[in-house]
Structure formats: C-alpha cells, structure tokens
CHARMM internal coordinates of N, CA and C (Angstrom, degrees):
IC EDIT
DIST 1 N 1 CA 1.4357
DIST 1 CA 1 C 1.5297
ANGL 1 N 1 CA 1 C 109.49
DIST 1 C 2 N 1.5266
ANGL 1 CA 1 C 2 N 99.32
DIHE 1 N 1 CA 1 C 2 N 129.61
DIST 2 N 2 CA 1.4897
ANGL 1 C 2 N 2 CA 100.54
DIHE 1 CA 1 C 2 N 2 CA 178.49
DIST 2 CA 2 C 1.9240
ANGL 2 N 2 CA 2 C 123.62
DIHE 1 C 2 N 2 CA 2 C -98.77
DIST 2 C 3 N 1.2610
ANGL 2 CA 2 C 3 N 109.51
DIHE 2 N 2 CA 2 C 3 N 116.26
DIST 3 N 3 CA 1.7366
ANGL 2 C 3 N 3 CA 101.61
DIHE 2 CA 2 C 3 N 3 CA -166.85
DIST 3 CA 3 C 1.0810
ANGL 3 N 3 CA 3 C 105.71
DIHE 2 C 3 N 3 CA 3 C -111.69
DIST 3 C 4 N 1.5339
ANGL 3 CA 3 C 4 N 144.71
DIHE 3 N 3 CA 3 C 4 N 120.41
DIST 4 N 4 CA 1.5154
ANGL 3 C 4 N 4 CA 139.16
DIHE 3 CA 3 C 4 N 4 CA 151.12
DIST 4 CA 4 C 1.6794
ANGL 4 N 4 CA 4 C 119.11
DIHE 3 C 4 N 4 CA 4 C -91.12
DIST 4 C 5 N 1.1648
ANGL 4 CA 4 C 5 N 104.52
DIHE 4 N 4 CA 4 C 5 N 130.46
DIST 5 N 5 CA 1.4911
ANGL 4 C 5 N 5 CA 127.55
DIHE 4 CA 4 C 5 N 5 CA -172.77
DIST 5 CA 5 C 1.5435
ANGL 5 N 5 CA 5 C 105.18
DIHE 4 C 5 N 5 CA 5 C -91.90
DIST 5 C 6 N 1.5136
ANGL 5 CA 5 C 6 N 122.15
DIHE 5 N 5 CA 5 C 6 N 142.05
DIST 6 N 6 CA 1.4386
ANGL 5 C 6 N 6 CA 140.54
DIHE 5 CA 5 C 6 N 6 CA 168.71
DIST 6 CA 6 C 1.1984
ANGL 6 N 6 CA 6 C 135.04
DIHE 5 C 6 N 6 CA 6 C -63.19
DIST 6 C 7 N 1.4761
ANGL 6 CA 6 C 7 N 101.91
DIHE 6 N 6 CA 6 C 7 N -21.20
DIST 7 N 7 CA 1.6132
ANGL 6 C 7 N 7 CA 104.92
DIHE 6 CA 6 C 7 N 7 CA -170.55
DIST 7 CA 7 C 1.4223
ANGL 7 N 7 CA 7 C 90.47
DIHE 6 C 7 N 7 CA 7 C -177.21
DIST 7 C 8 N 1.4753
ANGL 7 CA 7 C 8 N 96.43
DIHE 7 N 7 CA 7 C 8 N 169.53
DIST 8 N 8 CA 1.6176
ANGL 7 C 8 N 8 CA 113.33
DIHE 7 CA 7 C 8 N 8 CA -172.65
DIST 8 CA 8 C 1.5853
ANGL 8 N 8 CA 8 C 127.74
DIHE 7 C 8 N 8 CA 8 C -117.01
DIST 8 C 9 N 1.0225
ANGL 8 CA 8 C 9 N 115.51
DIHE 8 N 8 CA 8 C 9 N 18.80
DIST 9 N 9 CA 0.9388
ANGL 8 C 9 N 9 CA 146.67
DIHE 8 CA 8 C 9 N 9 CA -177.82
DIST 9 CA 9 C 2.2098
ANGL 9 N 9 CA 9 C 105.25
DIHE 8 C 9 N 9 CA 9 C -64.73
DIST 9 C 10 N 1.3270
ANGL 9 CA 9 C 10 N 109.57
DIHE 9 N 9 CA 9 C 10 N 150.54
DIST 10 N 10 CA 1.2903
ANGL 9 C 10 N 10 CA 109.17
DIHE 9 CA 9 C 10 N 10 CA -142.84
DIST 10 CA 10 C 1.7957
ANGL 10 N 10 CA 10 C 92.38
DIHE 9 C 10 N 10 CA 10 C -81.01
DIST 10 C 11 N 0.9532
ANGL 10 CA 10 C 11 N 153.93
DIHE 10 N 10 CA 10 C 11 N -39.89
DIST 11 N 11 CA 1.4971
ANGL 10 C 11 N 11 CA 142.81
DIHE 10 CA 10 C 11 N 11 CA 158.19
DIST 11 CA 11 C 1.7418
ANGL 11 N 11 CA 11 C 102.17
DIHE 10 C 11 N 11 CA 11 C -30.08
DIST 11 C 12 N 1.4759
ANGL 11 CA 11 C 12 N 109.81
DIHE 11 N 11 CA 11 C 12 N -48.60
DIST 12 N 12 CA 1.8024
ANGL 11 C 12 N 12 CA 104.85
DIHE 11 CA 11 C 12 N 12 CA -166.79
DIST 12 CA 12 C 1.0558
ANGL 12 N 12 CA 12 C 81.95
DIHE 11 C 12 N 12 CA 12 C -54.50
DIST 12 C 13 N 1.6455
ANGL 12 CA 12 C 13 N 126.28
DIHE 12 N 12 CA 12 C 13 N -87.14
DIST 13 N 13 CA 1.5330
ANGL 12 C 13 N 13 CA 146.34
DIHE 12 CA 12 C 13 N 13 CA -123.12
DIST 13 CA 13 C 1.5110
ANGL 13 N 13 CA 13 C 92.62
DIHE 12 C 13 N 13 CA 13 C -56.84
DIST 13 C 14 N 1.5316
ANGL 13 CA 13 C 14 N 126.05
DIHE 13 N 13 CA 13 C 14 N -50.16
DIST 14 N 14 CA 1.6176
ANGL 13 C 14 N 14 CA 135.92
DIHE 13 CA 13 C 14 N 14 CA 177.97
DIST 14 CA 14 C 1.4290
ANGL 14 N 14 CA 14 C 98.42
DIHE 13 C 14 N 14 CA 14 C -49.70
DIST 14 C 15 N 0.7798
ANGL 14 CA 14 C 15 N 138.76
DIHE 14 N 14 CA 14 C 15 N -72.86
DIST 15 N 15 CA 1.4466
ANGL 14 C 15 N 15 CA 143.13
DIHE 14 CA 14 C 15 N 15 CA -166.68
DIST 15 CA 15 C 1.5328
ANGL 15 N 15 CA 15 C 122.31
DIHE 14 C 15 N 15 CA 15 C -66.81
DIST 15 C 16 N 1.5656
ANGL 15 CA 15 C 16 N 116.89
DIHE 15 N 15 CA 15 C 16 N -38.44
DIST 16 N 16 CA 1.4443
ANGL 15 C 16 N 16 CA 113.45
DIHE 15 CA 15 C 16 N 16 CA 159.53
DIST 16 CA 16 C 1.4055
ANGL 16 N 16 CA 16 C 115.26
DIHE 15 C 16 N 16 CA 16 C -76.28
DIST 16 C 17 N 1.2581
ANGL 16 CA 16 C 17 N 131.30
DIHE 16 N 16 CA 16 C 17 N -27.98
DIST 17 N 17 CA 1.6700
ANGL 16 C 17 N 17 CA 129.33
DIHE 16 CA 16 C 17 N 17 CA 152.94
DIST 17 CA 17 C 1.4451
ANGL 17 N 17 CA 17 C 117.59
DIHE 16 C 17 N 17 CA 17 C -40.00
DIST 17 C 18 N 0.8588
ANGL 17 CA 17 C 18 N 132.11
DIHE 17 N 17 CA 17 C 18 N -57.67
DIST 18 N 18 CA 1.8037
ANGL 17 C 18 N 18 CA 152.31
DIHE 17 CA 17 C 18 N 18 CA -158.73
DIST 18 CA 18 C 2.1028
ANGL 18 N 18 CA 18 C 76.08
DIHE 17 C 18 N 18 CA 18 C -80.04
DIST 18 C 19 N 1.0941
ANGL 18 CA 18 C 19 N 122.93
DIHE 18 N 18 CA 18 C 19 N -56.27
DIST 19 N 19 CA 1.4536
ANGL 18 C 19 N 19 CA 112.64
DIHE 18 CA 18 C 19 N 19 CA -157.67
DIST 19 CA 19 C 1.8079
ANGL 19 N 19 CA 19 C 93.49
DIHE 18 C 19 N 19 CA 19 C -81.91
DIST 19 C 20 N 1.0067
ANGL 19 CA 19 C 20 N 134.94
DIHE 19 N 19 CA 19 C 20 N -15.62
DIST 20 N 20 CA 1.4412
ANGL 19 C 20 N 20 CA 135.82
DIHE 19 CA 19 C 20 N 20 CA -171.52
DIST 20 CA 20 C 1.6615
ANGL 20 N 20 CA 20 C 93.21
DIHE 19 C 20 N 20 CA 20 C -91.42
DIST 20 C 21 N 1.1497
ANGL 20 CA 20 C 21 N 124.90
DIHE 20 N 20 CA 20 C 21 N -23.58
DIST 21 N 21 CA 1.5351
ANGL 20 C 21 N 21 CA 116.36
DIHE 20 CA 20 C 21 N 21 CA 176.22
DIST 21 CA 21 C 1.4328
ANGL 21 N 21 CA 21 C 115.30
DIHE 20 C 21 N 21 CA 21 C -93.07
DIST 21 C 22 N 1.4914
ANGL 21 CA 21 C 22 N 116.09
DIHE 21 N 21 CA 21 C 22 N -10.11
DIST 22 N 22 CA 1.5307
ANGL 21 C 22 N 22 CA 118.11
DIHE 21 CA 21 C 22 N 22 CA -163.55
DIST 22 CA 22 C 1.5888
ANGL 22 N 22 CA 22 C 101.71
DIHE 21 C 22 N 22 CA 22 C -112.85
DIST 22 C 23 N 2.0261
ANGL 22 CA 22 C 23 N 112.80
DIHE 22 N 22 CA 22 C 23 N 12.34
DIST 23 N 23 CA 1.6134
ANGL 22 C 23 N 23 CA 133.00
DIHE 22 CA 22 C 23 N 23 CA 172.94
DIST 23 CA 23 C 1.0783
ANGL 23 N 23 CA 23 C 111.57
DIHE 22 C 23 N 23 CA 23 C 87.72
DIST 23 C 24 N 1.5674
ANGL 23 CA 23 C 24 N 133.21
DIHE 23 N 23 CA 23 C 24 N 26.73
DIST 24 N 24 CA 1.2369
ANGL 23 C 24 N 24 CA 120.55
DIHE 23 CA 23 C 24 N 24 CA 177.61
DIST 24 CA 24 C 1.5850
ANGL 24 N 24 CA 24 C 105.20
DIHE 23 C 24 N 24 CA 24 C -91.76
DIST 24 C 25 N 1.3615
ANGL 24 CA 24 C 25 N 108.12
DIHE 24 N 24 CA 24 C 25 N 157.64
DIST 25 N 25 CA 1.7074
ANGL 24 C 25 N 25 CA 102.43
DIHE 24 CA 24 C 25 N 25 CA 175.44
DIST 25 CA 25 C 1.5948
ANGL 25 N 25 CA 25 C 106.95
DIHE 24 C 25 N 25 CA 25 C -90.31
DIST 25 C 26 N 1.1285
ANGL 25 CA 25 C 26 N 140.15
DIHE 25 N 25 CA 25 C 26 N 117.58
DIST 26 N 26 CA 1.6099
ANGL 25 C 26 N 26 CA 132.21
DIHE 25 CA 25 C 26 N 26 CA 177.95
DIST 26 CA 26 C 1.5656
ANGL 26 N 26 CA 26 C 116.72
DIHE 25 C 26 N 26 CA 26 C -104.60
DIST 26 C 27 N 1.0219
ANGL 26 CA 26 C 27 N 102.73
DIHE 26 N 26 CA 26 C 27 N 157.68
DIST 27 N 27 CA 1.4725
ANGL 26 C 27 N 27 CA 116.17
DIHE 26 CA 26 C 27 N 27 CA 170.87
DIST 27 CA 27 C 1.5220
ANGL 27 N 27 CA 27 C 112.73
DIHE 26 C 27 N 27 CA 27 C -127.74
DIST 27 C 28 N 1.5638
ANGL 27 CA 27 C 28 N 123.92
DIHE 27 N 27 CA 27 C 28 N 115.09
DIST 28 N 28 CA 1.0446
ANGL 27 C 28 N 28 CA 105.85
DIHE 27 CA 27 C 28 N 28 CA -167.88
DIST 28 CA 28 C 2.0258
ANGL 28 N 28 CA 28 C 99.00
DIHE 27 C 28 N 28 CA 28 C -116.54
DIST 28 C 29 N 1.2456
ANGL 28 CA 28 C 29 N 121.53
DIHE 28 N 28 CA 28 C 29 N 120.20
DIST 29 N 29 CA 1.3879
ANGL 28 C 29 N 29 CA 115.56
DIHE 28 CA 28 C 29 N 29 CA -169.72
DIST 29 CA 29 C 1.7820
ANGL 29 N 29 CA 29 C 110.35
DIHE 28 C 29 N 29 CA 29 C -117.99
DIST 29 C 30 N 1.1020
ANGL 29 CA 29 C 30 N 106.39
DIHE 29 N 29 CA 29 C 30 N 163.58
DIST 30 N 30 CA 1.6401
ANGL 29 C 30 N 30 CA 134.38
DIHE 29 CA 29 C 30 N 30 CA -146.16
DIST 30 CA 30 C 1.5178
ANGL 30 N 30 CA 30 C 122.92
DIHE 29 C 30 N 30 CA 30 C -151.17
DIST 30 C 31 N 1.2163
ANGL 30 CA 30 C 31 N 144.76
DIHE 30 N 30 CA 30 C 31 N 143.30
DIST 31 N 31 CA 1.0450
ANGL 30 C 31 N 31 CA 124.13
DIHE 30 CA 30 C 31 N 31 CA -146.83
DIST 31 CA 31 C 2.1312
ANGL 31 N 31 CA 31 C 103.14
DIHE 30 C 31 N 31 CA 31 C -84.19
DIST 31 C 32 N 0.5309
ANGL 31 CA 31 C 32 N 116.41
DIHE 31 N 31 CA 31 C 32 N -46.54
DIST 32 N 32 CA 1.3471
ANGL 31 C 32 N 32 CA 117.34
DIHE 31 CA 31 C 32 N 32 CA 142.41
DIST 32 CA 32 C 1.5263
ANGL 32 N 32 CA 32 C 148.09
DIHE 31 C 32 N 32 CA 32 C -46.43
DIST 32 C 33 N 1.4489
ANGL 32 CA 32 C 33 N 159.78
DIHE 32 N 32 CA 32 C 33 N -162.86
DIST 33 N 33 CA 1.3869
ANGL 32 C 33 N 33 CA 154.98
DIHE 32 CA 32 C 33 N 33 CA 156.36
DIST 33 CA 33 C 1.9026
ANGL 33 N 33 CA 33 C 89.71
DIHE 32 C 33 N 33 CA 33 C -136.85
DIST 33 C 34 N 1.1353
ANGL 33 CA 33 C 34 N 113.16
DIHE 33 N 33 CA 33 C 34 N 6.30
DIST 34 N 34 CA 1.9564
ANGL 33 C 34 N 34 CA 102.20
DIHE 33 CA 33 C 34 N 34 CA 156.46
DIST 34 CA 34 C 1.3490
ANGL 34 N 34 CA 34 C 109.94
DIHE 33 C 34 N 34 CA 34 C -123.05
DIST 34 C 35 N 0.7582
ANGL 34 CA 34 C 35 N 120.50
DIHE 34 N 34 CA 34 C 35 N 18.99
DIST 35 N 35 CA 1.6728
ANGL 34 C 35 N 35 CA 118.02
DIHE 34 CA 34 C 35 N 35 CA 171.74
DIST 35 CA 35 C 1.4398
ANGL 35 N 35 CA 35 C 115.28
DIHE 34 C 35 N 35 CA 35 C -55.96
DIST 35 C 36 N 1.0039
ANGL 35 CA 35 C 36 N 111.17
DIHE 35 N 35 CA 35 C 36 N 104.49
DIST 36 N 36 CA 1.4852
ANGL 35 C 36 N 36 CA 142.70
DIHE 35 CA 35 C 36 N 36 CA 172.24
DIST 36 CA 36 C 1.8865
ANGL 36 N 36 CA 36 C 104.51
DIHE 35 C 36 N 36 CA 36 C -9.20
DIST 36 C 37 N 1.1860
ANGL 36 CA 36 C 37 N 114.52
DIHE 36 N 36 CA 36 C 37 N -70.76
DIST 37 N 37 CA 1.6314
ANGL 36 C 37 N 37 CA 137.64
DIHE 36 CA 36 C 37 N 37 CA -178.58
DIST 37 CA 37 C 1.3027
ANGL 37 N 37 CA 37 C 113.02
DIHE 36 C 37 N 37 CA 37 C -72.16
DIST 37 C 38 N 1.5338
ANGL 37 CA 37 C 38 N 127.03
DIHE 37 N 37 CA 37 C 38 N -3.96
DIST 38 N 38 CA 1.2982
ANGL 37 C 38 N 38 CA 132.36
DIHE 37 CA 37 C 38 N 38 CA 172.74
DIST 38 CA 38 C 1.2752
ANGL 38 N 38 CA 38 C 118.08
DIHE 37 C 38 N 38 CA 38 C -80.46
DIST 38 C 39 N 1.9330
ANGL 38 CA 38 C 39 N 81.48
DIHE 38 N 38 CA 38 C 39 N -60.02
DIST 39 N 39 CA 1.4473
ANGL 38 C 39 N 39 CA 101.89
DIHE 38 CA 38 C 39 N 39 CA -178.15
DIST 39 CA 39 C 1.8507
ANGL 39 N 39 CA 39 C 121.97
DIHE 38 C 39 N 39 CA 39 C -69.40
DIST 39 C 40 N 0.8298
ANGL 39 CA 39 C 40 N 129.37
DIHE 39 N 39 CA 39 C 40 N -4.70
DIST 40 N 40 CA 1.1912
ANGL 39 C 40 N 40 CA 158.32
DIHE 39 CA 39 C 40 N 40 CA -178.08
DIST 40 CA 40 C 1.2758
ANGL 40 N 40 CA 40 C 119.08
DIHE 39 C 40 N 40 CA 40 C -104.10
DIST 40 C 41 N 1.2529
ANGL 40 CA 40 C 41 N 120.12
DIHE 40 N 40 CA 40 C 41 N -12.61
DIST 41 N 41 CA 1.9144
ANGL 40 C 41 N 41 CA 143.35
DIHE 40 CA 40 C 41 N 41 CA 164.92
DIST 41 CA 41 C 1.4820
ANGL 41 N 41 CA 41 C 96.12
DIHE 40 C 41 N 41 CA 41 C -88.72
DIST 41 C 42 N 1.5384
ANGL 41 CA 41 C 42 N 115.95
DIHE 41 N 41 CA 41 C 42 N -83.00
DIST 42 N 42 CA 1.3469
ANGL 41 C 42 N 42 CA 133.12
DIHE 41 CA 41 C 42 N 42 CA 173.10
DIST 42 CA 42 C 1.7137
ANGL 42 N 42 CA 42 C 99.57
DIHE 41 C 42 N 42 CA 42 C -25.96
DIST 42 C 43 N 1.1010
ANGL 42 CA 42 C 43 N 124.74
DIHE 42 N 42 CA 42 C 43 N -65.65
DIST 43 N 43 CA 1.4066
ANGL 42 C 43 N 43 CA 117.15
DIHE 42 CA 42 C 43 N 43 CA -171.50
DIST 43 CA 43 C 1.1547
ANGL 43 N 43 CA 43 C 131.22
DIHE 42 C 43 N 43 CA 43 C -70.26
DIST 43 C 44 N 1.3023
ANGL 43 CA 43 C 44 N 115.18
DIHE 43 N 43 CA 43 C 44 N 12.50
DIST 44 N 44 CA 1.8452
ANGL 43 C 44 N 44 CA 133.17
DIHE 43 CA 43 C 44 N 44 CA -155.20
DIST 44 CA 44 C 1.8080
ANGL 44 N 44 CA 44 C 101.46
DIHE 43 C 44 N 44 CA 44 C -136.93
DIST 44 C 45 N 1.2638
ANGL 44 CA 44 C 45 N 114.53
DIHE 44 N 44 CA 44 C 45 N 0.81
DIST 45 N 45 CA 1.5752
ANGL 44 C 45 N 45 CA 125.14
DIHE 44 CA 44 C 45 N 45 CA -153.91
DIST 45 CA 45 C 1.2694
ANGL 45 N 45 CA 45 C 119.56
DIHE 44 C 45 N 45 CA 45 C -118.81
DIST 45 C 46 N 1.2820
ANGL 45 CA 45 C 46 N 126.76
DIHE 45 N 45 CA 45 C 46 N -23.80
DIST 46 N 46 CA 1.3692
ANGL 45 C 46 N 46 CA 122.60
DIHE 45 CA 45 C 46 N 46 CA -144.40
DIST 46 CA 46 C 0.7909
ANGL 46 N 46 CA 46 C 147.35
DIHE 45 C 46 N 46 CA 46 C 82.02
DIST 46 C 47 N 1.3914
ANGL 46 CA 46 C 47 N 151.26
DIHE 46 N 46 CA 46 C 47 N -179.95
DIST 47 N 47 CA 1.8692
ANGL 46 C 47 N 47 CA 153.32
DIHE 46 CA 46 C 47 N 47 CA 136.61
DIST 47 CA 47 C 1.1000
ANGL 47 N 47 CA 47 C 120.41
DIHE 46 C 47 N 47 CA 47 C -33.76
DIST 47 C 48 N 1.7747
ANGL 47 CA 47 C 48 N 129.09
DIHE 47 N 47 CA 47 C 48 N -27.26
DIST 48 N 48 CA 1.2314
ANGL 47 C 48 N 48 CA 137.21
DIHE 47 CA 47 C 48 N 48 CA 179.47
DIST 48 CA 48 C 1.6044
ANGL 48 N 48 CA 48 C 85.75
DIHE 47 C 48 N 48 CA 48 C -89.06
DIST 48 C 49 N 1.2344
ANGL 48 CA 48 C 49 N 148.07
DIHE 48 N 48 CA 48 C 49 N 32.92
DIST 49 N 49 CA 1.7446
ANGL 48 C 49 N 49 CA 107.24
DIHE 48 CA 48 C 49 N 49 CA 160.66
DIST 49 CA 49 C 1.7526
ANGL 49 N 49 CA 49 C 85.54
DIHE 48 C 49 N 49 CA 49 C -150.90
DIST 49 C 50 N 1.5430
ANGL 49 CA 49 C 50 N 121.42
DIHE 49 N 49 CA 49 C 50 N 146.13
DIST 50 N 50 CA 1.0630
ANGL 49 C 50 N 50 CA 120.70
DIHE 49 CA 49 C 50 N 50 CA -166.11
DIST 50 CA 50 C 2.3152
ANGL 50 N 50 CA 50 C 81.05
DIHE 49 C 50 N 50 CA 50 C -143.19
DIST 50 C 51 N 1.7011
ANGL 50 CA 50 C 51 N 90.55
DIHE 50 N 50 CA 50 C 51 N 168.18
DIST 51 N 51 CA 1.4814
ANGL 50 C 51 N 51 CA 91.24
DIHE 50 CA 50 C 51 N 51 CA 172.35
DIST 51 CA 51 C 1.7285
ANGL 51 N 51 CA 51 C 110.14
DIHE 50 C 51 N 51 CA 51 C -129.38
DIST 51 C 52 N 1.1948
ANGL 51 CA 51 C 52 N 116.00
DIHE 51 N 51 CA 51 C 52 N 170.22
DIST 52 N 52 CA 1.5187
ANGL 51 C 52 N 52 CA 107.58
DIHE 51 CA 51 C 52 N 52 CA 168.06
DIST 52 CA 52 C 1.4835
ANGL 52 N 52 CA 52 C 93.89
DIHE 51 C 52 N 52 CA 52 C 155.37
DIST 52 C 53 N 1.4890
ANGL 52 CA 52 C 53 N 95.53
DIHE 52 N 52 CA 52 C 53 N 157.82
DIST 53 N 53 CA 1.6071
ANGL 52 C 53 N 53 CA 101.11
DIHE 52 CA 52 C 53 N 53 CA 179.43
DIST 53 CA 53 C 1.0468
ANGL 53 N 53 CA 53 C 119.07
DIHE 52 C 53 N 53 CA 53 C -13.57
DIST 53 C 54 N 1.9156
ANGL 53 CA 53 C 54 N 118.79
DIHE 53 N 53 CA 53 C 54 N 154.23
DIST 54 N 54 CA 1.2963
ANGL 53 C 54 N 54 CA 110.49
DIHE 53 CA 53 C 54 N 54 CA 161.25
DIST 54 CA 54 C 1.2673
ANGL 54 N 54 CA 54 C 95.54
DIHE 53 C 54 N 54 CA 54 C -75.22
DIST 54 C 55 N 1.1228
ANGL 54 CA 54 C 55 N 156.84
DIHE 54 N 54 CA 54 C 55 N -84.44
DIST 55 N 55 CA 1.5096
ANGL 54 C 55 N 55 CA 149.02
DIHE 54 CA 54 C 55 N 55 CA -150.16
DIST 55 CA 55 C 1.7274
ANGL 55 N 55 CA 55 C 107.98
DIHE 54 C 55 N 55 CA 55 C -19.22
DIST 55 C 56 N 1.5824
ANGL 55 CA 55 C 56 N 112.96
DIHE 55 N 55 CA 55 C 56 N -37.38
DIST 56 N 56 CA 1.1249
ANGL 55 C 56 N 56 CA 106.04
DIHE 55 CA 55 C 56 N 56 CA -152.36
DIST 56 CA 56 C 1.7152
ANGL 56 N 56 CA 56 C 91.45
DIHE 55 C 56 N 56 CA 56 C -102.18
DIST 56 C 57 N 1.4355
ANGL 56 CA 56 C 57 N 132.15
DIHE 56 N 56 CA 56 C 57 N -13.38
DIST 57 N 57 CA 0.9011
ANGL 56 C 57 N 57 CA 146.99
DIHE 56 CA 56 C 57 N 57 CA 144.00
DIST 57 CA 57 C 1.5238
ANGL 57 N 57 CA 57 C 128.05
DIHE 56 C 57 N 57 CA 57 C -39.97
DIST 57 C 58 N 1.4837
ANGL 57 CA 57 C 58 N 124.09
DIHE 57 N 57 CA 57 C 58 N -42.39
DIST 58 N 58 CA 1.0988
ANGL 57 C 58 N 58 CA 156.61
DIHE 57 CA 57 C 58 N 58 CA 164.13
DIST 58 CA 58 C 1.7870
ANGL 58 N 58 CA 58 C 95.83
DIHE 57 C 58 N 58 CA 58 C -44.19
DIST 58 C 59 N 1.1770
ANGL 58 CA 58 C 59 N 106.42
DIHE 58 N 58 CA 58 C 59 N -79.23
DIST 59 N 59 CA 1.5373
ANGL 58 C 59 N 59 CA 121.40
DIHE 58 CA 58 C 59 N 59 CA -150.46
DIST 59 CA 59 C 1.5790
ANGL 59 N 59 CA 59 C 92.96
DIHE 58 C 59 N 59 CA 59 C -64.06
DIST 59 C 60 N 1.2560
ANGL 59 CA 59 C 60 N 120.25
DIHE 59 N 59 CA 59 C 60 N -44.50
DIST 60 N 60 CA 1.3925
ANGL 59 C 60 N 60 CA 139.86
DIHE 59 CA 59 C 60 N 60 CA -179.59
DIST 60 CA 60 C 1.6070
ANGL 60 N 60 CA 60 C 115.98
DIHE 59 C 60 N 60 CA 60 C -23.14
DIST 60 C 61 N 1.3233
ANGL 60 CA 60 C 61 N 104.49
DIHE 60 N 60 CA 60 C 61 N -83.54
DIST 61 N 61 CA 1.4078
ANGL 60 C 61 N 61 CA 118.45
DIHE 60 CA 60 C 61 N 61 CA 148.45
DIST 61 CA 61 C 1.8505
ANGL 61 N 61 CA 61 C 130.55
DIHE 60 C 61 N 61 CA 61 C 0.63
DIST 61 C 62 N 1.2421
ANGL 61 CA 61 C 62 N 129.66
DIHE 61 N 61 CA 61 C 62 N 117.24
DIST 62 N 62 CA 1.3495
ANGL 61 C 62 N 62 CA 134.04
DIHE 61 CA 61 C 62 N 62 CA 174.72
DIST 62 CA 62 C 1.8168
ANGL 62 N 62 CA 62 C 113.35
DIHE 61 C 62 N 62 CA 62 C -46.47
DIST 62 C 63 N 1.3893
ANGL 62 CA 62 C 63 N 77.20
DIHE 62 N 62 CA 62 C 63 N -53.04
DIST 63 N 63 CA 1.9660
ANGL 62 C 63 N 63 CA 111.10
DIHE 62 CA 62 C 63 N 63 CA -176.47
DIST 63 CA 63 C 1.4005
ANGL 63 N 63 CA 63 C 112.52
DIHE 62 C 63 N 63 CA 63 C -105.59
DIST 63 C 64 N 1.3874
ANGL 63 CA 63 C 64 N 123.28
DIHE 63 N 63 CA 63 C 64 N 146.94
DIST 64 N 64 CA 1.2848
ANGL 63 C 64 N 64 CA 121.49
DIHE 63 CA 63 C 64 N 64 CA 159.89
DIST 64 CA 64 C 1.2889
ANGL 64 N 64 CA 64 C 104.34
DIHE 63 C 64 N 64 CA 64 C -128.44
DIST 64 C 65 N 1.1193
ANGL 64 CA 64 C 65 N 135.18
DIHE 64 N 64 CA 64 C 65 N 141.98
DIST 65 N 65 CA 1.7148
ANGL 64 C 65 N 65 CA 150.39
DIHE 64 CA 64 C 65 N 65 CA -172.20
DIST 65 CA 65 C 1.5913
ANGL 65 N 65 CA 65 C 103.75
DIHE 64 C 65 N 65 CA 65 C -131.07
DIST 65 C 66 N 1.4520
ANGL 65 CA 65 C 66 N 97.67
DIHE 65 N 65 CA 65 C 66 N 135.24
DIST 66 N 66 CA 1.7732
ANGL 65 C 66 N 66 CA 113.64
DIHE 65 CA 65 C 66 N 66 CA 173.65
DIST 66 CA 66 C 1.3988
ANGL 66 N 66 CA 66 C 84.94
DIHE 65 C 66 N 66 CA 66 C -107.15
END
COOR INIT
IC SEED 1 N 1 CA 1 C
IC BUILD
C-alpha cells in the first residue's frame, strides 16, 4: 500500500515511521523537496519512505481522503 502524507510535522513523521516499519511504501511531502524535516525522515527510513512535494505526495497515495 502506497500512502503520501501532507506535511512533516512530528505526529506525521511518528506515524509514517511506525507505517514504514510495518511495509508500507510512504511519501511524506512539504512545501518544498529540501525541507529540512523531510529530508531527515527520508534519511532515517529506508527504501520504503521517499520525500517530495505535498502535491506530489498527494497523487502518490493509493487513496485520497477529504
């Protein structure tokens, strides 16, 4: 299952971590692709967690939920 996240903020990063260890693939996005807290998620994660826009984060995702 593929999930992209909105922001990076420390509940996301906690929660897409915990889902990057339990095999999900994540995308976690930021208003930028250098954002400090992304890149620093991304680098702490594995192959299962990648960063990049939220927009591109958005599309990423299996599901999208309002």
């Amino acid at each position: 299952m593929k999930i992209g996240i909105l922001s990076t903020g420390i509940v996301e990063r906690t929660i897409s971590s915990k889902l990057v260890e339990l095999g999900r693939n994540m995308k976690i996005g930021s208003r930028t692709t250098k954002n400090e807290k992304a890149v620093d998620w991304f680098s702490s994660n594995g192959p299962n967690a990648t960063h990049s826009t939220s927009e591109e984060a958005g599309a990423f995702g299996d599901n999208f939920f309002k």
